[in-house]
Structure formats: structure tokens, C-alpha cells
Residue, then its C-alpha position, 0 to 999 in steps of 0.5 A: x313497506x317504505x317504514x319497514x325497509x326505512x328502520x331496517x336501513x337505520x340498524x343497518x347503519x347503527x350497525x356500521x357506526x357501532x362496527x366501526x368504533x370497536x374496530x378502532x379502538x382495537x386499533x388504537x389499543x394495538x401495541x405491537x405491530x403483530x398485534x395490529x395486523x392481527x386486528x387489519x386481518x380479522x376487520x378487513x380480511x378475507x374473512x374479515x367482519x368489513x369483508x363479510x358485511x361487504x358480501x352481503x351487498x348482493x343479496x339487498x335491493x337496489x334501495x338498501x345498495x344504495x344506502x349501505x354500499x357506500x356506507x361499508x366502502x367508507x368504513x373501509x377506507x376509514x379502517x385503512x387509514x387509521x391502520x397505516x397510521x397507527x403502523x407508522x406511530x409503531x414503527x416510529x417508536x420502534x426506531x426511537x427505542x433502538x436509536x435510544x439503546x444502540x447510540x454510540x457515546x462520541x465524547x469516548x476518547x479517539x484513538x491515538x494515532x498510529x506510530x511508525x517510521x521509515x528506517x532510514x535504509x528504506x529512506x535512503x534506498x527510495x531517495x537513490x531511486x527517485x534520482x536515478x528514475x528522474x534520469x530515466x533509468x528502471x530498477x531492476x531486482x533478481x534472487x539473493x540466493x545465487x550460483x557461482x557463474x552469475x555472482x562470479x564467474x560472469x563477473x570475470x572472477x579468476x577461480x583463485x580469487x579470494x572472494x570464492x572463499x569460505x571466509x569472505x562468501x556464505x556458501x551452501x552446502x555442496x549438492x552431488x555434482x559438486x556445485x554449491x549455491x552462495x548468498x550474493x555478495x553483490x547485486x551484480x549478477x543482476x547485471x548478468x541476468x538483464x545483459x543476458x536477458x535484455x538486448x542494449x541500449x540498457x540502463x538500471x539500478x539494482x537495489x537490493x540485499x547483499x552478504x559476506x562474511x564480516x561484522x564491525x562498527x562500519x560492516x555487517x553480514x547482511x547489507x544494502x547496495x545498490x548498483x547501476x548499469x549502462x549498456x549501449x555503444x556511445x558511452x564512456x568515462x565522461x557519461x559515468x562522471x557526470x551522471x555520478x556527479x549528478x547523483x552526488x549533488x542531488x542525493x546529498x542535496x548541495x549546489x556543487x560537490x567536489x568529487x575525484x576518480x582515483x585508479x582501482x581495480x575490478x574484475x568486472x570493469x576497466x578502467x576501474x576507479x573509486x569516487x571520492x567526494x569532498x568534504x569537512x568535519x566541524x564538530x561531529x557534522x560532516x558537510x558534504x561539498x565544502x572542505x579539503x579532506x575526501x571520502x570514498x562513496x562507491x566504486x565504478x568502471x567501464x564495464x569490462x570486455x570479458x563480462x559482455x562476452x559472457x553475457x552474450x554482448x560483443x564488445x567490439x558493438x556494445x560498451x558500457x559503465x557500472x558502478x556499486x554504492x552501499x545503501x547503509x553507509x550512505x545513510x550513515x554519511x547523510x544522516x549522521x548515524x554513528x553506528x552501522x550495526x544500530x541499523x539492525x538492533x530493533x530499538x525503538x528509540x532508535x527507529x524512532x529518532x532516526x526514522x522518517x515520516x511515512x507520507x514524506x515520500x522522496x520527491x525532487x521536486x520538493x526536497x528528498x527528505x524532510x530532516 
């Protein structure tokens, strides 16, 4: 009996040996990991062949248990480990044959880098307001497209005045009750609209487009201003000359600029005046801050009694200054820059010449251009 159950214990694990080479070689030869979890599913399954000598176990003495158990538990491990192997070396070559056919060819050329320059109006316009935001004043903007009482009449024009006529002010058509809307003139009525809008103390700068109705060397339909206004019951003429003197020196970047105020007239402000700056002429370069000729740069005033009123300010409480500077002919002046209406001809080459860099953005602490 002992040599009967001897010999069938020795079939049994010739069996195993045998079981186990073919499945290995099945998965050694799996190419695909499709094709080798076809082989793990039919050796190691749920009806698998390991899976099914496993449930034969239960049917064997304790003696053959003891023999055979072990035996299937090692082929088992042993078919596990060789198919986790065999999935990594799969994947691995799989992950090669993809680097191989999706790799990028860093010796292309690079792209070139992007072009672009900032139009000297926009230089110009962010250089006035890193100037004036250094003395504590805020911008303000409002619509280009404006109706009589915020352009004019609030602005204490007569109703005869020649500004209100078709050949100075692009109007609208009339609607029914007569009224018309008008493209701005000025950025004034945005000191309208802050004055009505905002209780003093106030103190803005108004960047923005104007229009009126003239073109030549040194005008055009469309230009850029910018405007300032302080609103509060201290100010007067002195405050105005100072901070303007202060604009002049930093903006044109010198260590003292002359400057005089000549009596004008507006309707907005009085006393009104006009700013003139000292300069001389060598060659065709204009030096700002040395010379003997002069140079008018912007009109200014005390705000005028009629215009707070209008605003809904008394006048006898609150007073206050203004004054308005054209963006374009100040790039003109700084940048020599010869001809305004170059400003709006799209030429590259001229964009390209005049322009600035994009990441010099004007700072006083280290220069307002890089020119």
C-alpha cells in the first residue's frame, strides 16, 4: 500500500514539473500583453488548469496533502512571478517602441522671437501717468462719445461759441427733440462727470482720445490728450506752477527747465494761462531746459466759478486748478518725431524705428525710457 501511494505521489509531482514547463514556456513565448493574460487566465484562473489540480486537494489523504499541497502553492507563486515579469519586460518594450516613434528632434531650428513695439503714444501716455501716480493722483476715463452739457455747456461755453460749430465738432445727427451727440473734443467732460459724481478733495488725470475737425502736419481728426484736475479749498496759482514745473522736469527727464505762464484765456478756467518751456535748437535736436527760445506745451487755469457751479460745487467752499497737455505733440517734442500724421500710417518701419520695448515699462525710479 505504502509503494502504491509512493508511485502515485511520484505521477503526481512528474505532473507538476511537466504542468509547470509548458506553462512557462507559453509565457515566455507571449508577445502581446493580451496574449499573456490570455495564458495567466487559462493557468492560474478560476478555472484554470493550477486552479483545478488545486481543488483536487480535498479529495487526497492527509499523506498525499501533505506532498501535493505545497507542491501546487509553489507552482503557483512560481507562475506568478514569472508573469509579473514577463508584463514589466511587455511594457517595457512598449514604452521603448513609443519613445522611439514619438520622439521630438530638438536640433529643428526655434522659433524667432516675437516682434512688437510700443507706439510712442502709448509710451508717452504711460510715462505722464507713472508722473502724475507718483504725486498721488488717480486716472480717470469717461465716453468719447459725449452730448453738449458735458462737452460744452458745463464747461461754461457761451452758446455762440465757435467750438459748437460743424467745422470745428464732429456732431450726430439731430434726434426728434432736436439734440445732437458730438464726438469730445476735449477730456474735459470727464472733469464734469468726477466733479458731479465725486465730493473734493479731488485730484485725476483724464488720458484719453479727443476729435475736432482739422488735419495737417502737426494736427489730426483723432488725437490723444491728457488733462488734470484738483479740486479742494486750499489750492491756488502756485500749487498749479509747481506741480506742472514738476511734470516738465521729470517728463522730459533734466535737472531744471525754464518754464513761464503767459495770460490766455478759457472758458473753463480764470485766471487762464498757457505753459511755456525753455528751449534751444542745435541742428535738428531740440534740448529741453537750456537755451533762450520757448515752446508752448499746454494750457491751464484756475478752474472757473461758473464750472463748479455747474458741477453742483460752491465756489465760494471749493476751488481748484486744471490743465490739458496733447499726448501726441509731446511725443513729438521728446522723441523727435517730425510728422504727427506718421502716428496713424501703419508703417512698420516706422512703428519699428520709433517704437519702444514692451518690458520697459516707464519707471521713475530708473528712467522713464530706455531711448
Amino acid at each position: 500500500m505504502a509503494l502504491f501511494l509512493l508511485m502515485m505521489e511520484t505521477d503526481a509531482m512528474s505532473e507538476i514539473e511537466t504542468l509547470e514547463r509548458e506553462i512557462l514556456a507559453k509565457i515566455a513565448a507571449a508577445e502581446t500583453a493580451s496574449a499573456l493574460e490570455e495564458t495567466r487566465v487559462a493557468a492560474l484562473g478560476k478555472k484554470g488548469v493550477v486552479s483545478e489540480r488545486m481543488k483536487t486537494l480535498g479529495k487526497m489523504s492527509p499523506e498525499e496533502r501533505k506532498e501535493i499541497g505545497p507542491a501546487l502553492n509553489g507552482l503557483k507563486t512560481r507562475i506568478a512571478d514569472a508573469i509579473e515579469v514577463k508584463k514589466a519586460a511587455l511594457e517595457e518594450a512598449a514604452l521603448d517602441a513609443r519613445l522611439a516613434s514619438e520622439k521630438v528632434d530638438v536640433t529643428l531650428p526655434v522659433r524667432p522671437e516675437p516682434k512688437g513695439k510700443i507706439h510712442p503714444v502709448s509710451q508717452v501716455t504711460e510715462e505722464i501717468v507713472a508722473i502724475f501716480s507718483a504725486m498721488g493722483f488717480d486716472v480717470a476715463e469717461g465716453p468719447d462719445i459725449e452730448d453738449d452739457f458735458h462737452n460744452f455747456t458745463a464747461l461754461n461755453f457761451p452758446p455762440d461759441h465757435p467750438a459748437r460749430e460743424m467745422h470745428d465738432t464732429f456732431f450726430f445727427e439731430p434726434k426728434e427733440d432736436g439734440s445732437r451727440k458730438l464726438l469730445r473734443t476735449h477730456t474735459s467732460p470727464v472733469q464734469v462727470r468726477t466733479m458731479m459724481t465725486q465730493k473734493p478733495p479731488i485730484r485725476i488725470i483724464i488720458p484719453g482720445r479727443t476729435f475736432r475737425c482739422d488735419s495737417d502736419q502737426t494736427h489730426t481728426p483723432m488725437f490723444h490728450q491728457v488733462e488734470g484736475l484738483v479740486i479742494d479749498r486750499d489750492s491756488h496759482m502756485g500749487h498749479l506752477k509747481g506741480t506742472l514745473e514738476a511734470f516738465a522736469r521729470t517728463f522730459f527727464e533734466v535737472d531744471s527747465v525754464k518754464t513761464r505762464f503767459r495770460p490766455h484765456f478759457f472758458p473753463f478756467t480764470e485766471p487762464s494761462a498757457e505753459m511755456d518751456i525753455g528751449y534751444e535748437r542745435v541742428g535738428n535736436e531740440i534740448r529741453i531746459g537750456q537755451g533762450e527760445a520757448w515752446m508752448e506745451i499746454l494750457g491751464c487755469g484756475m478752474v472757473h466759478p461758473n464750472v463748479l457751479r455747474n458741477c453742483g460745487l460752491d465756489p465760494d467752499e471749493y476751488q481748484g486748478f486744471a490743465w490739458g497737455m496733447g499726448v501726441d505733440r509731446l511725443a513729438m517734442l521728446k522723441y523727435g518725431i517730425p510728422d504727427l500724421r506718421d502716428f496713424f500710417a501703419s508703417d512698420a518701419r516706422w512703428i519699428e524705428h520709433y517704437g519702444f520695448d514692451p518690458l520697459d515699462q516707464p519707471n521713475l525710479a530708473v528712467g522713464l525710457s530706455r531711448k
